[in-house]
C-alpha positions in Angstrom: -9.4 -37.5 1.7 -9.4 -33.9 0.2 -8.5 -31.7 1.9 -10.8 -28.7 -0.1 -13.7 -30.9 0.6 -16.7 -29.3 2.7 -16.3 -29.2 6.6 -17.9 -31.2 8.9 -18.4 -29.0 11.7 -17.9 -24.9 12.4 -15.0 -24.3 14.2 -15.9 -22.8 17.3 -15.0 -19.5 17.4 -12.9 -18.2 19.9 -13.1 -14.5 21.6 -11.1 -11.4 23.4 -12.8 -9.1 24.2 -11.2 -5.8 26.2 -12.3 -2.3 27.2 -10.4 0.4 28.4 -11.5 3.0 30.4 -10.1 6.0 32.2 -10.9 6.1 36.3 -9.5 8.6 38.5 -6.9 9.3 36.3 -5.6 5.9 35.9 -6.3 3.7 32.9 -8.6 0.0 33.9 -9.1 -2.9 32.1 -13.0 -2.6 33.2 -13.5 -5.8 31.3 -11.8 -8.8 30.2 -13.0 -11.7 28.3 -12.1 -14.5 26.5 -12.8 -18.1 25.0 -10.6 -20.2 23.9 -8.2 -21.2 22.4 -7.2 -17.9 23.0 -7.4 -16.3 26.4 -6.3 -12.3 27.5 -3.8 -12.1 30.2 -4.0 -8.7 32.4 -0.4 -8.0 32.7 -0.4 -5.3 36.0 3.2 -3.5 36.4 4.5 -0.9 39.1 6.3 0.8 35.7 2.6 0.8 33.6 0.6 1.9 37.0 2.7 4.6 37.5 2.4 6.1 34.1 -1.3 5.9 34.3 -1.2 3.3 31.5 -2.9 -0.3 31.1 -1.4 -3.6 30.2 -2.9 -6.8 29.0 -1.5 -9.8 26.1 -3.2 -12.0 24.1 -1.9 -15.9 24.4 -3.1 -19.3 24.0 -2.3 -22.6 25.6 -0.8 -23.7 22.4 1.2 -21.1 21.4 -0.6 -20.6 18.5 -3.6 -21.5 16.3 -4.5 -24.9 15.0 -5.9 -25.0 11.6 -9.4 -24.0 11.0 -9.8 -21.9 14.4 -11.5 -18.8 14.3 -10.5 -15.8 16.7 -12.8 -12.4 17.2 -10.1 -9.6 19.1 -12.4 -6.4 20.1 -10.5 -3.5 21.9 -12.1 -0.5 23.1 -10.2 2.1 24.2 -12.0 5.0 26.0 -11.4 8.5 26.0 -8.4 9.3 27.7 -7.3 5.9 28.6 -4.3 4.1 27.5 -3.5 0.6 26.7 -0.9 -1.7 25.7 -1.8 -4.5 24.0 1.2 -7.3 23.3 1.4 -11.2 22.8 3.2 -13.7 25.0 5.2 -15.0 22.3 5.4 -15.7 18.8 1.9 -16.4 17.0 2.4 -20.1 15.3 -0.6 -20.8 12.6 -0.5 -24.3 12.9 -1.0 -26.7 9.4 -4.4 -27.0 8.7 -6.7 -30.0 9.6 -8.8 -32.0 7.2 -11.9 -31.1 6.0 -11.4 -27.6 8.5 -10.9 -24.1 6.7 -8.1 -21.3 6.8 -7.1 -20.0 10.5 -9.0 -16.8 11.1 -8.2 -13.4 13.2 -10.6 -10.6 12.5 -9.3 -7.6 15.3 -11.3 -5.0 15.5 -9.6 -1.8 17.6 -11.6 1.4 18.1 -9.9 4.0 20.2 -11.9 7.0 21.4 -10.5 11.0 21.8 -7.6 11.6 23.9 -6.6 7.9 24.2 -3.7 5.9 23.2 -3.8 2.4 21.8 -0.2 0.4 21.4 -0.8 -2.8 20.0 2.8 -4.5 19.7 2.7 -8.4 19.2 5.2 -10.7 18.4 5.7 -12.0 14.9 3.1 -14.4 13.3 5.1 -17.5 12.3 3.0 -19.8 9.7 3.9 -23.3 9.7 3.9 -26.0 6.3 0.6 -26.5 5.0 -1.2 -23.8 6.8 -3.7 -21.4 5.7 -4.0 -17.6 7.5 -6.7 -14.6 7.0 -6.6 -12.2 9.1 -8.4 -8.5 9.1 -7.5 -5.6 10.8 -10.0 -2.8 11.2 -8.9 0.2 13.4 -11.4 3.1 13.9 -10.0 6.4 15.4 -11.4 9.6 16.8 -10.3 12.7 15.7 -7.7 13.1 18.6 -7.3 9.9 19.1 -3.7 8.3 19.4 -2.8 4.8 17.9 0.6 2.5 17.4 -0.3 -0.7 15.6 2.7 -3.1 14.3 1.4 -6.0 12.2 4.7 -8.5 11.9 4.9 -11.7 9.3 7.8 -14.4 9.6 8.7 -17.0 7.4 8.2 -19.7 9.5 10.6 -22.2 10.5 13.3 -20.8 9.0 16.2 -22.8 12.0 14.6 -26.0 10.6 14.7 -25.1 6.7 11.2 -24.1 6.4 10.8 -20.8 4.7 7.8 -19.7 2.7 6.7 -22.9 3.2 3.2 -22.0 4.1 0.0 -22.7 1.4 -1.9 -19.3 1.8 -1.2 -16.1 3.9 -3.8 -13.5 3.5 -3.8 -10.1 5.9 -5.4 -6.6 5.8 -5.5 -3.8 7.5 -8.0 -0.9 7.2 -7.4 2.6 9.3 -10.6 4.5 9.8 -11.7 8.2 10.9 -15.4 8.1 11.4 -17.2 7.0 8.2 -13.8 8.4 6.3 -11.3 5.3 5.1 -8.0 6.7 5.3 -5.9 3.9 4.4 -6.1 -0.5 3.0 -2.6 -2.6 3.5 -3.4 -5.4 2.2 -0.6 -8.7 1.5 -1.6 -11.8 0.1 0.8 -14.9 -0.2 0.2 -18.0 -1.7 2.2 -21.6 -1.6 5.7 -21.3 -1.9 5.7 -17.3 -2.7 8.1 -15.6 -0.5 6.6 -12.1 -1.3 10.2 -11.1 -2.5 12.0 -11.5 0.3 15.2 -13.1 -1.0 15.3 -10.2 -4.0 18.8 -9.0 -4.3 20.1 -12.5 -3.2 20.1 -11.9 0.7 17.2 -14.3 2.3 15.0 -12.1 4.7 12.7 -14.0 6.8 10.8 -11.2 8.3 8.6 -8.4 7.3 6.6 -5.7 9.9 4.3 -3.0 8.9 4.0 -0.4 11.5 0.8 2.8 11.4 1.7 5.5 13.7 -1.2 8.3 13.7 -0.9 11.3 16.8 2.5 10.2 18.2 4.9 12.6 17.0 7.9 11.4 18.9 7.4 7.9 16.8 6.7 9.1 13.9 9.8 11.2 13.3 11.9 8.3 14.0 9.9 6.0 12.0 10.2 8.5 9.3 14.0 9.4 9.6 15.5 9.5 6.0 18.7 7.0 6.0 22.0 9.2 6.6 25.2 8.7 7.5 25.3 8.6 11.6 28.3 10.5 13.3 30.7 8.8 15.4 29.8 8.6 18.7 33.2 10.9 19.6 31.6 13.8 17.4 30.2 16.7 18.8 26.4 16.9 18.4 25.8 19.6 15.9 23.6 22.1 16.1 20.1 20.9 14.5 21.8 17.4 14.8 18.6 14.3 15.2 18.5 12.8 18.5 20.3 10.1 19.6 17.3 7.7 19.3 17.1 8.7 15.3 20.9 8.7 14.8 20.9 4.7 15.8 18.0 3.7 14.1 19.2 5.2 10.6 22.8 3.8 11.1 21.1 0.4 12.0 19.1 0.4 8.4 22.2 0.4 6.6 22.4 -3.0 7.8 22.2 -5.4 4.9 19.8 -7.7 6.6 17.5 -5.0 7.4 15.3 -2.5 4.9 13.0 -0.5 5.9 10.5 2.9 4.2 7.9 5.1 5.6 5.6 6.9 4.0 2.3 9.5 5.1 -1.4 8.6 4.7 -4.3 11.0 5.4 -5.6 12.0 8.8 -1.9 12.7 9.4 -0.6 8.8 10.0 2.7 7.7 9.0 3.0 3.8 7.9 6.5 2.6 8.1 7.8 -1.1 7.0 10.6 -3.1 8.1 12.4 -6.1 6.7 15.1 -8.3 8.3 17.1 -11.3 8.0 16.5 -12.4 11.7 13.9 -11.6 14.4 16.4 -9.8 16.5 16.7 -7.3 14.1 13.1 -6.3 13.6 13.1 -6.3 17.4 15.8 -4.0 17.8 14.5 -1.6 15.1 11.1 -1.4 16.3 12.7 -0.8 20.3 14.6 2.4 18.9 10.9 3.0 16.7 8.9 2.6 19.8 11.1 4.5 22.2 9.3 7.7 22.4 6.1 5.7 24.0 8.1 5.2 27.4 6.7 7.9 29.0 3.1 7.1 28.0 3.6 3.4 29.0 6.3 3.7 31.9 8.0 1.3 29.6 9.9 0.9 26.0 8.2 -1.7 24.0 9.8 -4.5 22.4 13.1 -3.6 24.8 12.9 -7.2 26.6 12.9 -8.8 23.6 16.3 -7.5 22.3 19.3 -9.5 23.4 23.3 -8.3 24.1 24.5 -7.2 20.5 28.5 -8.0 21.7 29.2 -11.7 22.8 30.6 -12.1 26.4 33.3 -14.3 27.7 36.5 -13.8 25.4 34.5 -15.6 22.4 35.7 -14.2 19.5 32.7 -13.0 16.9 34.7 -12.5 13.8 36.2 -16.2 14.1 32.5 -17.6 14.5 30.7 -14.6 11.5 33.8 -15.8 8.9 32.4 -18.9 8.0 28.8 -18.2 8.2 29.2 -15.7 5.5 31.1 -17.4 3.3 28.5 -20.2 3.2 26.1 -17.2 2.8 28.4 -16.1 -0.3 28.0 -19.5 -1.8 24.9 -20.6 -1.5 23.5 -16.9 -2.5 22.0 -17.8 -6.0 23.4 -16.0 -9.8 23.0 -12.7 -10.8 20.5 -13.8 -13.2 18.4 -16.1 -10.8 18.4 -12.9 -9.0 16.9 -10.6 -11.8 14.6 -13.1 -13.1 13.3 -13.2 -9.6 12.9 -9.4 -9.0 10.7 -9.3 -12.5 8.8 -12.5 -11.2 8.0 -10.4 -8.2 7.0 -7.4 -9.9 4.9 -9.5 -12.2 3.0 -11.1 -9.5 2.3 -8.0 -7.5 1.1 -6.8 -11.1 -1.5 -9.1 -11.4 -3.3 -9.4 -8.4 -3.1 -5.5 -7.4 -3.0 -3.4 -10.3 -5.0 -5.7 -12.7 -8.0 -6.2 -10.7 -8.3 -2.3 -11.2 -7.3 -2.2 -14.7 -9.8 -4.8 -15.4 -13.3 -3.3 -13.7 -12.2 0.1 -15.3 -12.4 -1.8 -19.0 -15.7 -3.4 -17.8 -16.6 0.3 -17.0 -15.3 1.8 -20.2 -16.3 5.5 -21.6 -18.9 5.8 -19.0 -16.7 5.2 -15.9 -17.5 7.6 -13.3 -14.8 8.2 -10.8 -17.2 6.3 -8.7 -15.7 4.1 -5.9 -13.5 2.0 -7.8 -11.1 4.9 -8.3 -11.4 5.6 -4.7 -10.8 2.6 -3.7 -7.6 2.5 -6.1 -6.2 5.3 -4.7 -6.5 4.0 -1.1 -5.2 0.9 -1.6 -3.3 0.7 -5.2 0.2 1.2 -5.0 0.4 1.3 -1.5 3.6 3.3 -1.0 4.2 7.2 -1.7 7.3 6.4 -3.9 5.7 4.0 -6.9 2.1 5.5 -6.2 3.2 9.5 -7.1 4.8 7.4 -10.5 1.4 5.7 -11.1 -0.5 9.1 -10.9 1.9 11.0 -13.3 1.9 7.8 -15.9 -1.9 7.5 -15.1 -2.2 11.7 -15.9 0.0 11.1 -19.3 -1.9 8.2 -20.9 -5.4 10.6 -19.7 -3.9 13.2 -22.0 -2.9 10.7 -24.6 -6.4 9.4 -24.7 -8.0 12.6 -25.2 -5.8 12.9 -28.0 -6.9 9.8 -29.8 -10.2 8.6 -28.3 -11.6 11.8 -27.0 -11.8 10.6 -23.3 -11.0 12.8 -20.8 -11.7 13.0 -17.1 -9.6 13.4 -13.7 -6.1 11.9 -13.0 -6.1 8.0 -12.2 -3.6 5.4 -11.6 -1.7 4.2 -14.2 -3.8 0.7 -14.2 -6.9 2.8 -14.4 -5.8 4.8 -17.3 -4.6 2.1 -19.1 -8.3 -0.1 -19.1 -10.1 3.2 -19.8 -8.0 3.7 -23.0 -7.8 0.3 -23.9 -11.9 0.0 -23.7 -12.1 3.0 -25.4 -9.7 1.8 -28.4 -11.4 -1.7 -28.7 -8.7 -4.1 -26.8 -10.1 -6.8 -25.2 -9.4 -7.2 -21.7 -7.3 -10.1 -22.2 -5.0 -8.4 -24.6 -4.9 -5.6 -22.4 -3.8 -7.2 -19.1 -0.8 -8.6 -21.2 0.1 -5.6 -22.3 0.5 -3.5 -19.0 2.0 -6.7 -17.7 4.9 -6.8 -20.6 5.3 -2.6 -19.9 5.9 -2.9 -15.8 8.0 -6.1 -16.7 10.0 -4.7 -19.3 10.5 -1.2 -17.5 12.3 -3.8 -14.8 15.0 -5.4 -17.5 15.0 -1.2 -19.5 16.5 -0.1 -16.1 19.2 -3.1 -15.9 20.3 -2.3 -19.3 20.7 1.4 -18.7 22.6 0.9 -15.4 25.0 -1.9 -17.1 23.9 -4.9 -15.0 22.8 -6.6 -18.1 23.4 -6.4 -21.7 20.6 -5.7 -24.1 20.6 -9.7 -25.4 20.4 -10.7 -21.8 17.6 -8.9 -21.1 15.4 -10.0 -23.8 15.7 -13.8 -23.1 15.6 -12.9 -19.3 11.9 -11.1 -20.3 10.9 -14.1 -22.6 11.6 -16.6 -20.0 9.5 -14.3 -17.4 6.3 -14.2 -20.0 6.7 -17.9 -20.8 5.8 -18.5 -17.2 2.2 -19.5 -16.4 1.2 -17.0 -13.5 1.5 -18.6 -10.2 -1.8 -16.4 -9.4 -5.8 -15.5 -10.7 -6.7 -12.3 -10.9 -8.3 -11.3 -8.0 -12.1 -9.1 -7.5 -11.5 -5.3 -7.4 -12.7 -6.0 -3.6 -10.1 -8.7 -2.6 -6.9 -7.1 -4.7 -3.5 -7.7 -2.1 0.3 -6.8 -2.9 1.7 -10.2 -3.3 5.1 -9.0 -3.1 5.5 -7.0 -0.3 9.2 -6.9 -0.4 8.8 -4.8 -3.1 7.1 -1.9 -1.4 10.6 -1.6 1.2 12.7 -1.8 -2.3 10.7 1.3 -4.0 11.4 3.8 -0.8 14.7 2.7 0.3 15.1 3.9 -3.3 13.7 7.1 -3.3 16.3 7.8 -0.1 18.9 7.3 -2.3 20.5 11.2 -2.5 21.1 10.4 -6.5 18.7 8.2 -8.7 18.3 7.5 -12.5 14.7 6.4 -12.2 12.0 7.7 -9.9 11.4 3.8 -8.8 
């Protein structure tokens, strides 16, 4: 039977629904619903109550989602109020069922002035075979506070499953009234691991994190890396606190990457990638720290477990031999190039050449109507690659005024490039391949200038990359997703660096 065919039946669609509300200075869940197969558990604490602050998490008998369910999450925080909002455990998206669709989670979150929304859940774990869409819409007042961490896994990674998954789409959208200030969106198909083993260590997690009115997060989140004292030092004068000091020694970790970056409407959006659960849990405990005295609580702090062994078991005698099977089994230098370019190739296509493509359809009477909007909401999504884009996207303007005669205000490099290329007669086709070749060949330019790969190397390495078939279509401007999401961690750990050849 195929699998693709039509379905049978509509999946029943199942519903939370919460609202918050302020009385007598204390924070209510005034009401609670639900419908399977998910269900809202009220989650009262002497800790929460005393902090004026409400509790609730979203489970399911299951522990997850079967394929083809659909899920509708409304929150509605009201002014003043504050609510934490959590999940019992991890969020499995079970292998989807014959003739049934994708699993679906569309969360809407609307938080009203003066209250505080902290939505903290556990990592969603997608099994084999399953399918996952899930929309995030968060509408804020003007004082409003919010925390919202959205958290992927790889799966089964104890059992060998990793990636395994056939589609993983997710987006978030932050609004302020009418006024969009920010679009993450990922999209990961069969097999695609978004990047996560670039640089030859396998990651299996990945959290995005939008802070907007929490000061005390935010400057945490948004710590530069830097070497941390001792703890024997003296605190300097000026010196971060301690909370900052241990979360920028603990992204020096290997297994763990992480960036931040500001959007509009004064929000911060901060990612994090680690090898293990633990250590996305212990990084967003230190992140979230600052929220104990709005809570009564630190979030995520009962999920992180004793870093030290007790007993008299010796860790270095048990760590040796895991990481020399790590050493082994971590693939060639050249596997790991050609699958950094892959990477950059696929995020290529389906987020910058969705835009390149509508602004050749557009050609010399382009307007900077929504689509540039859009782009620069959306496409790149990080500070580091996205100031880059404008500058290129500013240079090729003034090279097309100089040979076509087209002018207009700064774009993004992808929007630049299919204006010029309408203008000067390119097809689209021929176009797309050619901003494709540039970003890949910028990739193998930089190995050979920093001596990881002889000039040779490098063109073979970019022939075997374009001899490829593209493991993804081009997506519509509206549904255009980073499909390497690795990536975006990569270009900002960068830009920490105190010294840099390049400016990604």
């Amino acid at each position: 039977m195929d699998e693709n065919a039509p379905l049978a039946e509509a999946a029943p669609v199942g519903v939370a629904k919460i609202v918050c509300t302020l009385l007598e200075g204390r924070s209510v869940l005034s009401t609670v619903a639900h419908r399977q197969p998910v269900r809202v558990q009220p989650l009262p604490s002497a800790l929460s109550a005393a902090a004026g602050a409400a509790c609730a998490v979203l489970s399911s008998l299951g522990g997850g989602l079967l394929g083809g369910d659909v899920v509708e999450v409304d929150v509605d925080v009201g002014a003043g109020a504050t609510l934490w909002f959590g999940s019992q455990s991890s969020n499995k998206i079970y292998r989807k069922k014959r003739r049934r669709g994708p699993t679906r989670v569309d969360a809407r979150y609307r938080v009203a002035g003066g209250g505080l929304l902290v939505v903290a859940p556990d990592p969603t774990v997608p099994y084999a075979r399953s399918r996952y869409r899930g929309t995030t819409r968060l509408a804020l007042d003007e004082d409003a506070r919010a925390v919202v961490v959205e958290w992927l896994g790889s799966g089964r990674a104890a059992a060998g499953e990793r990636w395994a998954f056939d589609e993983f789409a997710a987006e978030v959208a932050v609004f302020r009234g009418e006024e969009c200030l920010c679009v993450d969106a990922v999209s990961l198909g069969g097999g695609d691991d978004g990047g996560a083993d670039v640089g030859g260590v396998p990651r299996d997690h990945v959290a995005t994190l939008y802070c907007r009115g929490c000061p005390g997060v935010a400057a945490v989140a948004a710590t530069r890396r830097s070497r941390s004292p001792s703890p024997a030092a003296p605190a300097r004068a000026g010196a971060a606190p301690r909370t900052t000091r241990r979360i920028a020694s603990s992204r020096r970790s290997a297994a763990t990457r992480s960036w931040g970056r500001r959007t509009p409407g004064g929000g911060v959006v901060v990612a994090r990638r680690g090898r293990r659960a633990e250590d996305v849990y212990r990084i967003l405990a230190a992140v979230l720290a600052p929220l104990e005295a709005d809570l009564g609580f630190r979030p995520y702090a009962d999920r992180v477990a004793a870093t030290k062994s007790r007993g008299g078991v010796d860790d270095a005698r048990i760590r040796a031999p895991r990481r020399a099977a790590a050493a082994a089994s971590r693939p060639r230098a050249t596997t790991r190039r050609r699958a950094f370019a892959l990477a950059v190739r696929s995020t290529t296509a389906t987020l910058h050449a969705p835009f390149l493509a509508a602004a050749h359809a557009a050609g010399r009477t382009a307007p900077p109507s929504t689509r540039s909007a859009r782009a620069s909401t959306r496409a790149p999504p990080v500070r580091a690659p996205a100031r880059a884009s404008r500058r290129l996207g500013t240079a090729l303007r003034r090279l097309s005024a100089e040979l076509v005669g087209l002018s207009g205000p700064p774009r993004h490099a992808a929007v630049a490039f299919g204006a010029l290329a309408a203008a000067a007669g390119v097809e689209v086709g021929a176009a797309l391949l050619a901003f494709e070749h540039a970003q890949v060949r910028d990739v193998f330019s930089a190995a050979v200038r920093l001596g990881l790969v002889g000039p040779l190397k490098a063109a073979k390495l970019q022939f075997d990359v374009a001899k490829r078939p593209p493991a993804r279509r081009r997506p519509a401007v509206a549904d255009a997703a980073n499909a390497a999401p690795m990536l975006d961690a990569i270009h900002c750990c960068h830009a920490q660096l105190d010294m840099r050849l390049f400016q990604t």
